[in-house]
C-alpha positions as CSV (number, residue, x, y, z in Angstrom):
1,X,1.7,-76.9,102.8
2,X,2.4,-73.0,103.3
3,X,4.9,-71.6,100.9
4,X,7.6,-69.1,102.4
5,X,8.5,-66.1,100.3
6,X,11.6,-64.8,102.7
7,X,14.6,-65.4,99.6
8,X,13.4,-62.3,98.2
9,X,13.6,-60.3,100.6
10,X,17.7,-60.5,100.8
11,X,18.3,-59.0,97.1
12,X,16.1,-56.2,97.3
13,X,17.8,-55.1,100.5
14,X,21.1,-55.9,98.6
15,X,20.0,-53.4,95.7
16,X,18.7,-50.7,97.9
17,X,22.2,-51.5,99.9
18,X,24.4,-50.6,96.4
19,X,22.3,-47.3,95.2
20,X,22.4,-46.0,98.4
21,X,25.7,-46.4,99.6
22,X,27.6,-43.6,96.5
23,X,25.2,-41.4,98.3
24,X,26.3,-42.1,101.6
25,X,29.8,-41.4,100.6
26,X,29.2,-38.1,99.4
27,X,29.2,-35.3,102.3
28,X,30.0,-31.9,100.7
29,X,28.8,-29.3,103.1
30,X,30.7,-26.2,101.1
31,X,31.9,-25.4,97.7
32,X,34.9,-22.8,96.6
33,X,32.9,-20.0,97.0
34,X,31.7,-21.0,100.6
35,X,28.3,-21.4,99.1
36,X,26.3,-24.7,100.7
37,X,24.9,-25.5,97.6
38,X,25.3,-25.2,94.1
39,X,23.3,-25.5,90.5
40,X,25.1,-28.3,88.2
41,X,24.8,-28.7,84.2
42,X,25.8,-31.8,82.8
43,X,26.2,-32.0,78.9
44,X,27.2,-34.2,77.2
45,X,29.6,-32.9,74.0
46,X,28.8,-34.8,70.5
47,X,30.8,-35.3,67.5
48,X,30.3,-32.5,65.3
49,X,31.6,-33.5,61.3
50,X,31.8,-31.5,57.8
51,X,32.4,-33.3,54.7
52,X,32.4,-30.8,52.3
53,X,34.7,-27.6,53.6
54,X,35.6,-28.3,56.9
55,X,34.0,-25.6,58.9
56,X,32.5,-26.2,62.2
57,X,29.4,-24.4,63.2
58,X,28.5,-24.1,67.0
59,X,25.1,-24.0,68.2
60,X,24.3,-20.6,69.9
61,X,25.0,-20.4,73.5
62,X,27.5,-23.0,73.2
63,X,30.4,-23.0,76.2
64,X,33.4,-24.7,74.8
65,X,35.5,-25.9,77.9
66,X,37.8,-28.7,75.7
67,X,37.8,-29.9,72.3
68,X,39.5,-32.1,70.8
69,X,39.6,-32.3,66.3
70,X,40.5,-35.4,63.7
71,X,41.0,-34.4,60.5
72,X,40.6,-37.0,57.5
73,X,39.5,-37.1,54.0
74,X,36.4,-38.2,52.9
75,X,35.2,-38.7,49.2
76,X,32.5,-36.4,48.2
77,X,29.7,-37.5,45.9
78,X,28.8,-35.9,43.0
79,X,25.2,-37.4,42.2
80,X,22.8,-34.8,40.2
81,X,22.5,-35.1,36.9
82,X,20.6,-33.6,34.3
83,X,20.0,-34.7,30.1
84,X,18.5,-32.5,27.2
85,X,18.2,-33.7,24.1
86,X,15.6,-34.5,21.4
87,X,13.7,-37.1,23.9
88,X,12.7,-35.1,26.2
89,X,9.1,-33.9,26.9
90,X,9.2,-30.1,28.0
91,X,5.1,-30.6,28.4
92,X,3.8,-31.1,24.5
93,X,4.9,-35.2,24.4
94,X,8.6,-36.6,23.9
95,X,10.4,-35.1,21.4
96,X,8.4,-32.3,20.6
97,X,9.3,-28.2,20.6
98,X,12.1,-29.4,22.9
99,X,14.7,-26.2,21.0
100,X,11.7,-23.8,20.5
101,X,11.4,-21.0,23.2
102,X,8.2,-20.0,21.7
103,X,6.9,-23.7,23.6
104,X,9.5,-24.5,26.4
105,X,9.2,-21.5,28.5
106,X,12.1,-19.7,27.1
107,X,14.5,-22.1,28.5
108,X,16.3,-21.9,25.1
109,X,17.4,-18.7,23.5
110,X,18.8,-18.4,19.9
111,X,20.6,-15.0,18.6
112,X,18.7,-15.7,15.9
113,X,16.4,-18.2,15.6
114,X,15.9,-17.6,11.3
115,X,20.0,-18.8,11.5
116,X,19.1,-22.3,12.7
117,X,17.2,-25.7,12.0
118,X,15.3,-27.1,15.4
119,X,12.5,-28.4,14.4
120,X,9.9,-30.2,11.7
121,X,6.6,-29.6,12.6
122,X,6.4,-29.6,16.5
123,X,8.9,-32.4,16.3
124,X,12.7,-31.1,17.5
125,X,15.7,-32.4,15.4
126,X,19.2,-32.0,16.4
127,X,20.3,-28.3,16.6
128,X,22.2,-26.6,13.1
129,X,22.8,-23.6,11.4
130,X,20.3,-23.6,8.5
131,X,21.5,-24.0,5.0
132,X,19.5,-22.9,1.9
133,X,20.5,-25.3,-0.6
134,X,23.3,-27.7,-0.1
135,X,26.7,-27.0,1.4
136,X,29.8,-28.8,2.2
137,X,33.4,-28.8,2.5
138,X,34.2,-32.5,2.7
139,X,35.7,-32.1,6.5
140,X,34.8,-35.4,8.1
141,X,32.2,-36.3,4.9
142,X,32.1,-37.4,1.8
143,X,28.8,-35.2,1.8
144,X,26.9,-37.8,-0.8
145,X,29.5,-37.7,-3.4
146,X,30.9,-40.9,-4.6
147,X,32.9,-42.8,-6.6
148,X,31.2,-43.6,-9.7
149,X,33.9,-45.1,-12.6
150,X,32.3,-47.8,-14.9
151,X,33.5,-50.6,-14.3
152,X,34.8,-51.7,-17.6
153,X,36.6,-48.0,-17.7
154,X,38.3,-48.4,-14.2
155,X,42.2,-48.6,-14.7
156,X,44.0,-51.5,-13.6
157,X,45.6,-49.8,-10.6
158,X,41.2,-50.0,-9.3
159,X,41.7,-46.7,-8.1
160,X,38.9,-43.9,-9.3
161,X,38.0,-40.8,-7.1
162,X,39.0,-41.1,-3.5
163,X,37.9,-38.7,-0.6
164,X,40.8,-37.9,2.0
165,X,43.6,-35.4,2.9
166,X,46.7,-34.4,1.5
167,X,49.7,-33.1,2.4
168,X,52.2,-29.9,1.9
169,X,54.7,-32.4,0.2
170,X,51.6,-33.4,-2.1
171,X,50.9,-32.1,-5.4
172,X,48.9,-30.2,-4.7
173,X,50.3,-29.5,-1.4
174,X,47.0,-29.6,0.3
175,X,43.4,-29.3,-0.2
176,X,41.6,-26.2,-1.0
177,X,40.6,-25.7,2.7
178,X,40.6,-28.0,5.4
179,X,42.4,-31.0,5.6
180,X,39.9,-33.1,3.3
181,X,38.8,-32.8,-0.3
182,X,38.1,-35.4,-3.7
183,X,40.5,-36.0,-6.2
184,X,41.7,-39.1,-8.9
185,X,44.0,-41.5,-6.8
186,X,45.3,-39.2,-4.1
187,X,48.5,-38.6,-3.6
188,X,49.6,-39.8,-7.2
189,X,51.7,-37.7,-9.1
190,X,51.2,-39.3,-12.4
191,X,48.1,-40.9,-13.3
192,X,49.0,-42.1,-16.9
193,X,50.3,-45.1,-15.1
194,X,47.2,-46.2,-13.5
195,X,46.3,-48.2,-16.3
196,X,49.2,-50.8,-17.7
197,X,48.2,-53.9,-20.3
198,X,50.5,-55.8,-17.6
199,X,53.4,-57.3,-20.1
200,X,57.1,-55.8,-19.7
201,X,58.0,-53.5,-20.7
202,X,54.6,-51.9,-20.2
203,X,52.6,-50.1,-22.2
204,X,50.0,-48.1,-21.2
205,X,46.4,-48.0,-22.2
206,X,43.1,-44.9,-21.8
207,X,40.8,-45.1,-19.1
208,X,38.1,-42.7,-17.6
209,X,37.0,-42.3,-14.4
210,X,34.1,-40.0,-12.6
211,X,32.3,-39.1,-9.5
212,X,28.9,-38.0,-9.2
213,X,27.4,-35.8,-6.4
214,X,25.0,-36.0,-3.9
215,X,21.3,-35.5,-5.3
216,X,20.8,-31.7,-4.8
217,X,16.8,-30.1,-5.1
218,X,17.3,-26.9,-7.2
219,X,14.7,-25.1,-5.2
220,X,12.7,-22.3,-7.1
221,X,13.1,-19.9,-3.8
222,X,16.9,-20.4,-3.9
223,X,18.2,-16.5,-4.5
224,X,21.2,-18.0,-6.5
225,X,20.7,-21.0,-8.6
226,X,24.3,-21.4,-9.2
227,X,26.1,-24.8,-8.0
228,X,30.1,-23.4,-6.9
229,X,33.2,-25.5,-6.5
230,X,37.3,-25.2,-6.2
231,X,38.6,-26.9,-8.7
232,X,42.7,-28.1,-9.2
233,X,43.8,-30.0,-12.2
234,X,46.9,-30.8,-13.8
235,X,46.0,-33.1,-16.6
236,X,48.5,-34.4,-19.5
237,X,49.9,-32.2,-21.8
238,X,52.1,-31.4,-24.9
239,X,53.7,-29.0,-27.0
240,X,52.1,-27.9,-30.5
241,X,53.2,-26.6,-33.2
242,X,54.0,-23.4,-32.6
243,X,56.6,-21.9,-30.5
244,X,55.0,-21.7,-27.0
245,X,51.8,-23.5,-28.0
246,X,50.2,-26.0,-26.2
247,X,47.6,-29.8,-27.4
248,X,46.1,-30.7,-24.4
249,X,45.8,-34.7,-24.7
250,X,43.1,-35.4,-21.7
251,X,40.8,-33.4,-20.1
252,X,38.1,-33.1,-17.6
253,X,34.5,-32.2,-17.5
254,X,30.8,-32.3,-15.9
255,X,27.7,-33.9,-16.9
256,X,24.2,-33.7,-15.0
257,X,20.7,-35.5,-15.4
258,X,17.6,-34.5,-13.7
259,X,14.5,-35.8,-12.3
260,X,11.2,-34.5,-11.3
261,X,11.1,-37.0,-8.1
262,X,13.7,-37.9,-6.0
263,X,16.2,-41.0,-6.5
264,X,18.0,-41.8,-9.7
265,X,19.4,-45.5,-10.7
266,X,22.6,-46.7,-9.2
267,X,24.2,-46.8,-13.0
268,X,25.2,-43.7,-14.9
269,X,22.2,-43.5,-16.8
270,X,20.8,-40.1,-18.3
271,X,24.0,-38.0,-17.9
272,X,24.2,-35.4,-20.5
273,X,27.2,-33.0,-20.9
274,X,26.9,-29.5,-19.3
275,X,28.8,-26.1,-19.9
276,X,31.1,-24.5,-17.4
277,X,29.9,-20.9,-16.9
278,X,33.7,-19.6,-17.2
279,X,32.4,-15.6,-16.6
280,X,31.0,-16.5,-13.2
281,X,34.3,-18.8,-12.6
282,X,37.6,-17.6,-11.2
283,X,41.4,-18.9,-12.4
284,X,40.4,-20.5,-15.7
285,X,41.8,-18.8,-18.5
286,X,40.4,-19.9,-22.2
287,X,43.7,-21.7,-24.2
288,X,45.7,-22.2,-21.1
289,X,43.4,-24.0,-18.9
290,X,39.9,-24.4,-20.5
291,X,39.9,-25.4,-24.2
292,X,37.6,-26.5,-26.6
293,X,37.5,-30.1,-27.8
294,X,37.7,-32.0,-30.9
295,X,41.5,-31.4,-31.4
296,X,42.9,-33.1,-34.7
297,X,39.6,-33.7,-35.8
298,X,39.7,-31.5,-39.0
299,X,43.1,-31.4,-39.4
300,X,46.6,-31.3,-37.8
301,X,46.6,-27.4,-36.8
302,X,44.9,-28.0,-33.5
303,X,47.2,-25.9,-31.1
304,X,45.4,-24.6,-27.9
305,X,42.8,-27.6,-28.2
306,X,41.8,-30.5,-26.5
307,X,42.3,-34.1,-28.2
308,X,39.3,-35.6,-30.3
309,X,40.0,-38.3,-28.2
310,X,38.1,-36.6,-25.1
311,X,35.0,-37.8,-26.6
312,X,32.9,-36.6,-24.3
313,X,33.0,-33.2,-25.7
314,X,31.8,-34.2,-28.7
315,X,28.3,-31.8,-29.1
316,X,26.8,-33.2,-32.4
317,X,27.4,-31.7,-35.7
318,X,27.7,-28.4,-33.4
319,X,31.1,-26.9,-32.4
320,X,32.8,-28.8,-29.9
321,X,32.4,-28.3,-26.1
322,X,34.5,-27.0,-23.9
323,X,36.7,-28.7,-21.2
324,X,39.2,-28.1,-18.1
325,X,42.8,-29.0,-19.6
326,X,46.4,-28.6,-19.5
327,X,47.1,-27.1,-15.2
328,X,45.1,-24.5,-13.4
329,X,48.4,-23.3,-11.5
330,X,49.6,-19.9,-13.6
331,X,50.8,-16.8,-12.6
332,X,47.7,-15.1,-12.3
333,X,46.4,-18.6,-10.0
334,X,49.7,-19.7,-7.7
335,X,48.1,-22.1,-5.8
336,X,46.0,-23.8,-8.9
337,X,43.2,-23.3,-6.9
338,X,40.1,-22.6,-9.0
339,X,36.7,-21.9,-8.2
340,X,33.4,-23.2,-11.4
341,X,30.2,-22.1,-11.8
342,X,27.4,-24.2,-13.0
343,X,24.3,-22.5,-14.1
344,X,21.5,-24.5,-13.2
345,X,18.5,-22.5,-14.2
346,X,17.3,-24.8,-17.0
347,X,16.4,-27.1,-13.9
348,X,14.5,-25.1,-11.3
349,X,12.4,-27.6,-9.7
350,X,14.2,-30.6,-10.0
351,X,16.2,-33.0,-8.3
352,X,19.9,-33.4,-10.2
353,X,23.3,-35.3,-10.2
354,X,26.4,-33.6,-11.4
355,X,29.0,-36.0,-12.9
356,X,32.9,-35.5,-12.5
357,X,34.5,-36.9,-15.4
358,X,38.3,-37.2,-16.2
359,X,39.2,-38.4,-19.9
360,X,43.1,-40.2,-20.2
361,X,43.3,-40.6,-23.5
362,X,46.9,-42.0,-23.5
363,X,47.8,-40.4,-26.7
364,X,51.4,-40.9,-27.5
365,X,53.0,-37.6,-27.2
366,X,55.3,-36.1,-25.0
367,X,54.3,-34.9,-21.9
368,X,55.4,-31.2,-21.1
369,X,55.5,-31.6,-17.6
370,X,56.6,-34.3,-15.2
371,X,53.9,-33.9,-12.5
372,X,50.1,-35.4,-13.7
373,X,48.1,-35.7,-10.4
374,X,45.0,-35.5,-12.2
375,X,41.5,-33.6,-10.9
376,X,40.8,-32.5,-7.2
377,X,37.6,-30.9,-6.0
378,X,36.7,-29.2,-2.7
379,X,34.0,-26.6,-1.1
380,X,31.0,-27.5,-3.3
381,X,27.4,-25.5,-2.4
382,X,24.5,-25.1,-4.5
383,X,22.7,-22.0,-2.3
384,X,23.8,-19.4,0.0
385,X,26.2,-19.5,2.3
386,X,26.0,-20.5,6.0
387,X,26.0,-17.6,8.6
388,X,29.8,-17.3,10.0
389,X,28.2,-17.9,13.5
390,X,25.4,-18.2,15.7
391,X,24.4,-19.4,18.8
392,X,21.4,-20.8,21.2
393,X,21.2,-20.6,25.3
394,X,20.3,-23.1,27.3
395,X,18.8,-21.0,30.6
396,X,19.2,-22.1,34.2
397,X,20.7,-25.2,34.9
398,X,21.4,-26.0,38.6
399,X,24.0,-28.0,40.4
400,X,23.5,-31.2,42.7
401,X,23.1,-29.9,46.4
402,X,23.7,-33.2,47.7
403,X,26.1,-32.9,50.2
404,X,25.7,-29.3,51.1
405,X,24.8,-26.3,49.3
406,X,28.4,-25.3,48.1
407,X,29.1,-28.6,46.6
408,X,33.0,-28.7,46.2
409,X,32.5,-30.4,42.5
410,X,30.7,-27.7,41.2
411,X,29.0,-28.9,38.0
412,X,30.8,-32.3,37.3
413,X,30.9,-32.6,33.7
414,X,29.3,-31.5,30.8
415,X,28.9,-34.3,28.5
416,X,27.9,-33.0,24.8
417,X,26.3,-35.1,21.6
418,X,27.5,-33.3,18.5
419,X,28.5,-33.9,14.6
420,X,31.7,-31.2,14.3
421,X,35.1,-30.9,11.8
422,X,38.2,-29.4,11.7
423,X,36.0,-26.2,10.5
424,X,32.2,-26.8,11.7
425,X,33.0,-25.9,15.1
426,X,31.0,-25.9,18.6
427,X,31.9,-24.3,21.4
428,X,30.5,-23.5,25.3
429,X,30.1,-20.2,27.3
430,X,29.3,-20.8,30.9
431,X,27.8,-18.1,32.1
432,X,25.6,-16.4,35.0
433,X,21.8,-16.3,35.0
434,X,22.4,-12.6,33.7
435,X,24.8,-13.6,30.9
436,X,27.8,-12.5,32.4
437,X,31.0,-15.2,31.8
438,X,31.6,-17.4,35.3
439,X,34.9,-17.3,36.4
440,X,36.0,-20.5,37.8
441,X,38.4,-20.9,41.3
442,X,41.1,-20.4,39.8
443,X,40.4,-17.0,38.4
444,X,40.0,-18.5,34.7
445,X,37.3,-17.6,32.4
446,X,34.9,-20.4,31.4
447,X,34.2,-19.3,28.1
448,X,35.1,-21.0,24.7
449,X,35.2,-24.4,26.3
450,X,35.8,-26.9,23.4
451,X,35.1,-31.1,23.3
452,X,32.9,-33.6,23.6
453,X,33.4,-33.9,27.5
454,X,34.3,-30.4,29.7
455,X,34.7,-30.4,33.3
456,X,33.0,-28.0,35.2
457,X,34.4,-29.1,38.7
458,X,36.1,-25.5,39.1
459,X,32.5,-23.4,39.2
460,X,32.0,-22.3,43.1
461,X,28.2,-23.1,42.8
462,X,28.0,-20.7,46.2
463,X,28.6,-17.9,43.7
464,X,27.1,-19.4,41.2
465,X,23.5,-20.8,42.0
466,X,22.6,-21.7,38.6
467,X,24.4,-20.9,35.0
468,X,23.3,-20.4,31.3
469,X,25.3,-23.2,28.4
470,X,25.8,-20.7,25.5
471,X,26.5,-22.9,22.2
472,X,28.4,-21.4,20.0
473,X,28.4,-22.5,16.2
474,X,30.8,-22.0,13.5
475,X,29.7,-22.7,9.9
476,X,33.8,-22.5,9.3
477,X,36.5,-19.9,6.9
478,X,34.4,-20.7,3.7
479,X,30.8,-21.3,5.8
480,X,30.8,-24.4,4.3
481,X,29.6,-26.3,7.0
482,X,27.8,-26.5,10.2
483,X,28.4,-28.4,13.6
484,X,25.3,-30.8,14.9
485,X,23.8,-30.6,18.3
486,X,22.1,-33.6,19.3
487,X,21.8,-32.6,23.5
488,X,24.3,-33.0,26.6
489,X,23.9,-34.3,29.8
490,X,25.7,-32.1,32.9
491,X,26.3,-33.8,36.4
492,X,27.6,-36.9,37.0
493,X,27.3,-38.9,33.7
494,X,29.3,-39.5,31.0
495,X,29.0,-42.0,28.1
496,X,27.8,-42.4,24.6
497,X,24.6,-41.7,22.8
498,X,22.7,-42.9,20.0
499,X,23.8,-40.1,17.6
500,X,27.4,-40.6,17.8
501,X,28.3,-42.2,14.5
502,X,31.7,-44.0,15.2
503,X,33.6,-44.8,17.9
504,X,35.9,-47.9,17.9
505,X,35.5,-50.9,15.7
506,X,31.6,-50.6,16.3
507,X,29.5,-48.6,14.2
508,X,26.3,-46.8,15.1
509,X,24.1,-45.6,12.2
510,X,20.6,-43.9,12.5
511,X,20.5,-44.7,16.1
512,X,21.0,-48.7,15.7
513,X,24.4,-50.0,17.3
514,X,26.3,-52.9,15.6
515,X,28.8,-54.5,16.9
516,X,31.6,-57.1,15.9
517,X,29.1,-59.8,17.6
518,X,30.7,-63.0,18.8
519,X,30.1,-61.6,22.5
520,X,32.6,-58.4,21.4
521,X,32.2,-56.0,24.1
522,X,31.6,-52.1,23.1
523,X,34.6,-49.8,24.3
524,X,33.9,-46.7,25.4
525,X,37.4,-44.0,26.4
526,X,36.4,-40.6,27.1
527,X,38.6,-38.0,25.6
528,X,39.2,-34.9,27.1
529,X,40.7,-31.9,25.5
530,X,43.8,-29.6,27.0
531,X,43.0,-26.6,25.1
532,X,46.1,-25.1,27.3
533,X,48.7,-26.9,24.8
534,X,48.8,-25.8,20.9
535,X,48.1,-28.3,18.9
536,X,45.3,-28.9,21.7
537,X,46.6,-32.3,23.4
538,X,43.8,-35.1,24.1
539,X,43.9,-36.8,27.4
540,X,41.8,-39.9,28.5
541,X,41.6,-38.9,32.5
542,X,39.6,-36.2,34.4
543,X,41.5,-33.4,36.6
544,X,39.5,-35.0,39.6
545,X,39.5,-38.4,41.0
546,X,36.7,-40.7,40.3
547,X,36.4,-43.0,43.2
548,X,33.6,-45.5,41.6
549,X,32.2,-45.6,38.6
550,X,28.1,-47.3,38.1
551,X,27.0,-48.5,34.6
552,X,23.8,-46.8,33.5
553,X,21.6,-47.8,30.9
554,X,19.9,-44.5,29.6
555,X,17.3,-45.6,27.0
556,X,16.4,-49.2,27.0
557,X,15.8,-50.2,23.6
558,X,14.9,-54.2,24.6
């Protein structure tokens, strides 16, 4: 049987019929110009789009005949980031010579390099000014210094030595410098109270309490081996037997012990009284407020003395030591404000503790005077002072180009890890790759930038390809203490480190973070500062939107 093929045959005529018919319909024989025939372009137009400043850029030789434009917003996205801190390998391992310029291609600069501490060995610690001896002013620290009352001395209120602030309506009406300092029971007018036998009426009984210090090396290549500190007492007193003479019932003194090696015992073991060097002192006058023990001792003509009860001034079959008594306010010291000298010569090359001791003897006399608050110390060193300032450059960091090259959020945020106080101060100089300050968009200078988070949105990074971090420190009014840099992150990040010690219920010591447990999330709130207000205002909101926000875990510790 033949097969027959004609069906298709009918739709390809059919298709031929349907492309050739449009042509047949078309009979142009002239054009406007009379012209028989004419040259024809067809382009098509495409979309044409800017998400970061809105300008459109035409092609060259582009004929625009109709456009038509839709404007929207769009959320940019900031996503560069860069971190430098002590973790970092600038090509000698992690961690090492990270702050030297000598090792990382100059890509730090210090003003002077002798003014700071960066390294041990080739290994990089955080960033601070360096210190000879030891130094501190108690802002934020209780600088090693603690609490140290026997037990079976304590009084019964349980208070001793207490680190804090005071106030102007205190006595005294604030600390030395800075809002933070020692002293017995802060804030208490009258510690012969502290210690009642509890039956009513109440009578009350002696007590002594002390603090000792941090351990201190007194290094043989320290130029001074003095130890300094402010000193304010008001301690109990009564009148003698003479027209405007003064007993001093309590009193107030040091005592040290030593050690070839570091660490000492927990107890208050080996302390041995030691002198006040009252020539190299300041607002202590001998008989007013610095006396000799042993009062009443050999007799009852003691006037301008301290109490025999002050026992710890006894010194043997020798002459009695002296002591801090009676107040340190006179006319001469207005504030009550003073500032002791220890000598510490006779213990070059040792490690020592200096004990604070204050003696209440509760000998039943009259006091002269209704305020008692007691001993209060501040600004202790033991060395030279800190410079007043200082500062290291961190050269050539570059914005994210993600998005075009003049990305509208200039350099995000600048995201800094650093120890500071009310007077160890850091601050941040954003400047050109020749030094120069940038001046943000809105015509402000971005110099002196203060916090531990500072926007950088308002940098035009097409003027400003790349910028220098300048890092200011400030050891402080007395150059008591210095800020620590740990290392910042710029871009798009923002969140904690390891070196931040507290923040919220958690704690985080020595890098390890503890948490309430129980499943207890850790909160993190940035804070930003509005250095615009005075007192600077603390906000928890940046001045640009954040659309979306990623977690990030930095260093894995698991």
């Amino acid at each position: 049987m033949s097969k027959e093929t004609h069906p298709k045959t009918k739709p390809i005529f059919l298709m031929l019929l349907m492309l050739l018919a449009p042509f047949a319909s078309a009979n142009v024989t002239t054009f406007g110009d009379g012209s028989t025939s004419v040259d024809i372009e067809i382009r098509d137009g495409n979309d044409l789009q800017n998400l970061v400043d809105g300008a459109i850029h035409l092609p060259d030789g582009e004929t625009v005949t109709g456009a038509s434009m839709t404007v929207s917003t769009n959320m940019a996205e900031h996503g560069a980031h860069s971190r430098v801190d002590t973790e970092i390998d600038v090509g000698y391992g992690s961690g090492e010579r990270v702050w030297n310029p000598d090792y990382n291609n100059e890509f730090t600069n210090f003003t002077d390099s002798s003014l700071f501490n960066y390294e041990e060995g080739s290994q990089a610690t955080p960033v601070s000014l360096a210190a000879e001896g030891f130094l501190t002013d108690f802002e934020g620290t209780m600088a090693g210094f603690s609490d140290s009352t026997d037990p079976g001395l304590m009084p019964s209120s349980g208070i001793g030595w207490e680190h804090g602030s005071l106030s102007a309506t205190d006595v005294p009406a604030g600390c030395s410098s800075g809002q933070e300092c020692w002293g017995t029971n802060l804030a208490d007018t009258n510690y012969t109270d502290d210690n009642d036998d509890g039956n009513n009426p109440a009578s009350y009984l002696p007590f002594i309490v002390s603090m000792t210090s941090s351990e201190l090396f007194v290094d043989p290549l320290l130029k001074d081996k003095t130890a300094y500190f402010d000193s304010w007492h008001n301690l109990e007193t009564s009148t003698g037997s003479q027209p405007n003479s003064k007993r001093f019932s309590d009193c107030a003194y040091l005592e040290i012990r030593s050690s070839p090696n570091p660490g000492f015992p927990p107890d208050n073991s080996g302390f041995d009284f030691i002198s006040i060097n009252q020539q190299a002192s300041t607002g202590l006058t001998m008989g007013t407020n610095y006396a000799q023990g042993g009062g009443g001792a050999q007799g009852s003509q003691w006037d301008g003395k301290i109490s025999s009860g002050c026992a710890g001034l006894r010194n043997g079959s020798q002459p009695w030591h002296w002591g801090l008594a009676g107040s340190s306010t006179t006319a001469q010291n207005p504030t009550g404000w003073a500032n002791i000298a220890v000598d510490l010569n006779d213990y070059i090359d040792q490690y020592v503790q200096i004990r604070f001791v204050m003696d209440h003897t509760a000998r039943p006399a009259l006091n002269i005077d209704d305020n008692m608050s007691g001993w209060y110390v501040d600004n202790f060193r033991l060395g030279d002072l800190l410079p007043q300032t200082a500062s290291m450059t961190v050269r050539g960091m570059t914005p994210s180009t993600l998005g075009g090259e003049n990305h509208p959020n200039g350099y995000g945020i600048l995201a800094l890890e650093a120890e500071t106080t009310l007077t160890a101060t850091l601050t941040v100089d954003v400047l050109d790759t020749n030094n120069n300050p940038v001046v943000g968009k809105d015509g402000s200078m971005m110099t002196g930038l203060s916090g531990d988070i500072i926007e950088l949105w308002n940098i035009d990074t097409a003027d400003y390809r790349a910028v220098n971090l300048k890092f200011n420190f400030d050891s402080g009014p007395d150059r008591l203490s210095t800020p620590t840099f740990h290392g910042f992150s710029i871009g798009s990040r923002v969140g904690t480190g390891f070196n931040l010690t507290a923040m919220g219920p958690q704690q985080i010591d020595n890098g390890i973070w503890t948490t309430l447990g129980g499943g207890e999330p850790m909160i993190y709130t940035p804070h930003l500062k509005r250095d615009a207000y005075s007192p600077t205002l603390e906000r928890s909101k940046f001045s640009y939107p954040i659309t979306s926000v990623t977690p990030m875990i930095q260093d894995d510790c698991t």
